[in-house]
N, C-alpha and C positions, 0 to 999 in steps of 0.2 A: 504494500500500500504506500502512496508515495506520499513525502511527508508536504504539512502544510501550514506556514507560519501566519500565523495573523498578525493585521498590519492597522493597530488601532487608533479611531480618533483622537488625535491628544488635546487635552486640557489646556487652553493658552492660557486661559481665563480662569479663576476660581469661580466665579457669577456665570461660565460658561455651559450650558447642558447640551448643546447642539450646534455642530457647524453645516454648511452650506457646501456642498460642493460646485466648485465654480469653473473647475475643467478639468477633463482628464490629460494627464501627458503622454502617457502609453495607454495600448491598447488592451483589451482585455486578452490571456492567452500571449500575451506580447514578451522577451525574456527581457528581462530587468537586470541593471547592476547593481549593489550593495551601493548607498547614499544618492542613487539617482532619482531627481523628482519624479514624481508619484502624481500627483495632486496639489490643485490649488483650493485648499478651504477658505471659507468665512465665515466670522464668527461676529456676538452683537461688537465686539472692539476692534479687528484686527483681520487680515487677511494674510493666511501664509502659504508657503507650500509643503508640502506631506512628501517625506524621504524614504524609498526603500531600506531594511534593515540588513539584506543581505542579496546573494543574485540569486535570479530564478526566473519563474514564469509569474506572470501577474493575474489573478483573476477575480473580479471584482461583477456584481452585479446591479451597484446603486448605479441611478443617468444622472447627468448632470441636472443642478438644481436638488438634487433629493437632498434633504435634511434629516443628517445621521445622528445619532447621538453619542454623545462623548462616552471614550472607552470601548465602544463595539469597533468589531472589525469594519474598517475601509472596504479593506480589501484581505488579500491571501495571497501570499507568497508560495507557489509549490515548485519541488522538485522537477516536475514533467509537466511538459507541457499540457496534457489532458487533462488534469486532476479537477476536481471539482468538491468542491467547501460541503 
């Protein structure tokens, strides 16, 4: 079974419960490198972007605009390219 990291909302804000997703920068299935942008969020103070934590494949299923909430996965980092969360 191939392994699958999760890739969670961070907290910018202590007031913060939910960010914005405001674009993706890979694609979904797309391989990823360790530190490369991910995602651009927004939150009610600040807009940043979302770092991979290591390489892989990316698979993610929110679209842009969906409002995730803090600490849940982004996304998922997996091994292979097929894997699915």
């Amino acid at each position: 079974m191939p392994e699958l990291s999760p890739l969670p909302v961070p907290q910018m804000n202590v007031n913060d419960e939910h960010a914005v997703i405001v674009a993706w920068h890979v694609g979904s299935g797309a391989r990823v490198e360790a530190e490369q942008v991910i995602a651009t969020l927004e939150t009610s103070k600040a807009t940043f972007d979302d770092h991979g934590d290591r390489a892989g494949f990316l698979v993610y299923e929110h679209a842009v605009k969906s409002l995730v909430q803090v600490g849940t996965p982004l996304a998922w980092i997996a091994d292979q390219a097929d894997a699915q969360p």
